[in-house]
N, C-alpha and C positions, 0 to 999 in steps of 0.2 A: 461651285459653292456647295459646301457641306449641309446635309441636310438638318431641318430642325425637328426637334422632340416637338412631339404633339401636346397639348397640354395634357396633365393627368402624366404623362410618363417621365417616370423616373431615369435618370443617367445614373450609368452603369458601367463600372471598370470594365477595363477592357477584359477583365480577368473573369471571375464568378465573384459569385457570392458567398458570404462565409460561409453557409451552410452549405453551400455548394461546393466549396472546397473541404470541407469537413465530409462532405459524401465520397469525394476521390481520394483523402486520406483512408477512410474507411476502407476505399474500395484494395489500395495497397497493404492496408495493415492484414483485412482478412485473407490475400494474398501470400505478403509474408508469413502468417501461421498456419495456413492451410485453416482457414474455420469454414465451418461447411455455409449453407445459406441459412438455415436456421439461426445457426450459432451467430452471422453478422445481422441479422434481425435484430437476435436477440440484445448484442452491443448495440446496434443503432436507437433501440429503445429505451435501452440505460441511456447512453446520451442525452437522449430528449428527458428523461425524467430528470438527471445533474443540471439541465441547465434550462428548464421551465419550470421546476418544482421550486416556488418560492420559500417554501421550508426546506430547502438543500443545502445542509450545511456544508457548502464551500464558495468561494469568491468568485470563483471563475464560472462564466456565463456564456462567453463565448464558442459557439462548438467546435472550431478549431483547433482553438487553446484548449477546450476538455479535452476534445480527444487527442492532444498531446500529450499534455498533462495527467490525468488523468487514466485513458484507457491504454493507449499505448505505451506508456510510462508503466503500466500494470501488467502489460501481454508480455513485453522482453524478456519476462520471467520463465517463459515458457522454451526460451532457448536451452535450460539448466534441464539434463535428465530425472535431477531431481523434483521437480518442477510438473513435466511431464507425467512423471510414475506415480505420482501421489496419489492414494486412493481416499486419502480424509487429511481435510487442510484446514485450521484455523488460523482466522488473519485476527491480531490481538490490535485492540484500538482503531475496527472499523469504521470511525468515523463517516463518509460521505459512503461506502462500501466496498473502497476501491484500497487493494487489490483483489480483497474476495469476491466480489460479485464479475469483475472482469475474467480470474479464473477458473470460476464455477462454470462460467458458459462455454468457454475456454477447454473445460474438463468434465461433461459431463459424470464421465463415469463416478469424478469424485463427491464428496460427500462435504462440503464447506459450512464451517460455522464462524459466524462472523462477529466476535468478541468486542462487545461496546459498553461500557457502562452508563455513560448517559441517556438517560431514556429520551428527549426527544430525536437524537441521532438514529437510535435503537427506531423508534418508529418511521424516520424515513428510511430506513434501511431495510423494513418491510414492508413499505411500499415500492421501494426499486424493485425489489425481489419479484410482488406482483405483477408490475411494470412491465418486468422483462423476462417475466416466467422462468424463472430459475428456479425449478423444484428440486433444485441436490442441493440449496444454500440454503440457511435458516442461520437465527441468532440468540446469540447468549449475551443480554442486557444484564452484565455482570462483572467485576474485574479478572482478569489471568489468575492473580494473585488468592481470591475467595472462591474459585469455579472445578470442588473438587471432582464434579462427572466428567473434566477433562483430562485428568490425570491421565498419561502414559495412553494415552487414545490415539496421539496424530503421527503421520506419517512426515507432515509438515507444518509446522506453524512459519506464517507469514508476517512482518513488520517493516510501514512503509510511514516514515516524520514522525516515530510513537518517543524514543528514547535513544540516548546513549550505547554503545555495542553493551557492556557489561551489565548494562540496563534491562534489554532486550533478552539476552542470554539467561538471566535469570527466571525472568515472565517465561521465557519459553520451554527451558528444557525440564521441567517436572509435565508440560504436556506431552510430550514425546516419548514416542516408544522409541527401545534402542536399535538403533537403524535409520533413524527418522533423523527431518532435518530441520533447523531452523534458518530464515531466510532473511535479511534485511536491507533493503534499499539504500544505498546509503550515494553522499556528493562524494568530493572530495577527498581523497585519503587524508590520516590522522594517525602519525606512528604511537602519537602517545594514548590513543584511544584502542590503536589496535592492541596493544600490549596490555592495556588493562581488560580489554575482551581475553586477551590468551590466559588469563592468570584468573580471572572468573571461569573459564570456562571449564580451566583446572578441577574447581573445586563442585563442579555441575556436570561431569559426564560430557564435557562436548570439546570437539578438535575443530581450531577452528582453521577454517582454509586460507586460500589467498583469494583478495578481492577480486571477480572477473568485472573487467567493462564494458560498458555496452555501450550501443547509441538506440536506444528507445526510436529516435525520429530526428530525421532532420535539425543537426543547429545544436541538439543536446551536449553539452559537453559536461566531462566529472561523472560521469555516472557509474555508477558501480551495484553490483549485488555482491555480499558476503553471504556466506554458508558455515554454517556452524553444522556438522554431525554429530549427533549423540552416541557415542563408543560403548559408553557405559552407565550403570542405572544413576538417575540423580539423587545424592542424599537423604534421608528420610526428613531430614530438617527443610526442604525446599518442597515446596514456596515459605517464603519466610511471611507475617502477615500482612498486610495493606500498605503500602507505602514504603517499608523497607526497602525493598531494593533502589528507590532513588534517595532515601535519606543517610543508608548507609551502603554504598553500593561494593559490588565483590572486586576487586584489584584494585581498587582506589579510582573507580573508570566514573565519578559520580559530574564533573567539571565539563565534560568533555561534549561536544556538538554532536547530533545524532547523523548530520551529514543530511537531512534534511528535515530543517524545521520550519520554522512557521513564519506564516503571515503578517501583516500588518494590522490585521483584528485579532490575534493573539492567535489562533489556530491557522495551520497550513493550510492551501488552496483545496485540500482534497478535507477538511473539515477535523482531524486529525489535531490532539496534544499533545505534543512533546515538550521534548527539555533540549535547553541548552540554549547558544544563540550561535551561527554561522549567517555564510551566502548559502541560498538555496543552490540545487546540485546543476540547476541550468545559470548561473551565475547572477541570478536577480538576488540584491540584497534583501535579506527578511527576516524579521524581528524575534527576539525569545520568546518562548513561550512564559505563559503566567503561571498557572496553577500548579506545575510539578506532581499533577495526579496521576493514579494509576491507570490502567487502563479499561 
């Protein structure tokens, strides 16, 4: 006869618990990137701040699913030597903080500023930053598009469910200095989108690459980073002002899905606006976004 639970205790998978398993993803993930014990501290504290900060602007709650979604989804980055070498990175449309605050801990050496125009995002995004002691991240409550102390400053700018490739491209390459890269998350490939990325980028200083894929974790499928290199300086007419680049976008790239948009409360799981409407890049379907703002 199989023994019985006393009362007061709980039945329990045979397995762990999700936080418990959320501790042994961790425990792979800092593996996989070589992060020291600080540095997985320091994730394990962002974690808890995404998914017990009741003002966290994103859907997902689960630590698990965060740390799929979320941080590991944000460290894959760090496969790209571009990624690695960066000495100062903005992530434009920081929303919940992720990928900058993942690569800030990530990268101490570098110097991350984490682009959000909506102030109450802006303000949990300096409390994650407290959180989880990130002193090389700080943020600019400001759009790409208005933020000229960023001009020609990064080595990298970062975009993860923000916009469209020709979208992105635009927001980005007046912050870049030449040699610098810009970065974008993106699902599923889109020839028609990539063509209107090559033909913006034309006219912005930047060559854009071939898609690499990755597998972030376990199950991910579609995944991709794009890289855009800045070759040459970008026109003195860029940034165009507020809103232009999705109202009248460069290649005609304004239609097209960003490869990862958003949720079913209007913003993606990581807190994040974009345009367009696709499947999300793990193949859950998810809703366009509304407001077509900047970042």
């Amino acid at each position: 006869m199989g023994s019985e639970r006393k009362p007061g205790q709980s039945e329990r998978n045979p397995g762990q618990s999700g936080r418990g398993r959320a501790a042994d993803r961790l425990a792979a993930l800092a593996d996989r990137y070589d992060l020291s014990e600080a540095a997985t501290a320091q994730i394990q504290a962002l974690l808890a701040v995404l998914t017990s900060d009741p003002r966290a602007p994103t859907t997902v709650r689960d630590p698990k699913r965060a740390l799929d979604d979320h941080l590991a989804d944000s460290l894959v980055a760090l496969e790209l030597p571009e990624v690695r070498s960066a000495s100062s990175i903005a992530d434009l449309g920081a929303g919940a903080g992720v990928p900058g605050l993942p690569l800030a801990i990530a990268i101490p050496t570098a110097q991350v500023v984490l682009v959000e125009s909506n102030g109450r995002k802006c303000d949990f995004i300096r409390r994650a930053i407290e959180a989880c002691g990130a002193d090389n991240a700080s943020v600019a409550c400001t759009r790409a598009e208005a933020w000229p102390d960023g001009l020609t400053h990064f080595d990298l700018v970062t975009a993860r469910a923000l916009a469209p490739l020709p979208v992105v491209a635009e927001y980005a390459a007046p912050l870049l200095r030449v040699g610098g890269a810009a970065l974008v998350w993106r699902g599923r490939r889109d020839q028609a989108e990539e063509a209107a990325a090559a033909h913006a980028a034309d006219e912005l200083g930047l060559r854009v690459l071939a898609p690499v894929r990755v597998t972030p974790y376990g199950g991910a499928i579609n995944r991709h980073l794009q890289l855009m290199i800045k070759d040459a300086p970008t026109p003195s007419q860029f940034p165009r002002r507020p809103g232009m680049a999705r109202k009248r976008p460069l290649g005609g790239g304004g239609s097209g899905a960003s490869g990862r948009t958003g949720a079913a409360d209007g913003s993606d799981a990581s807190g994040r606006t974009g345009a367009g409407e696709a499947c999300g890049a793990s193949g859950r379907p998810r809703a366009g976004e509304g407001s077509g703002g900047g970042v």
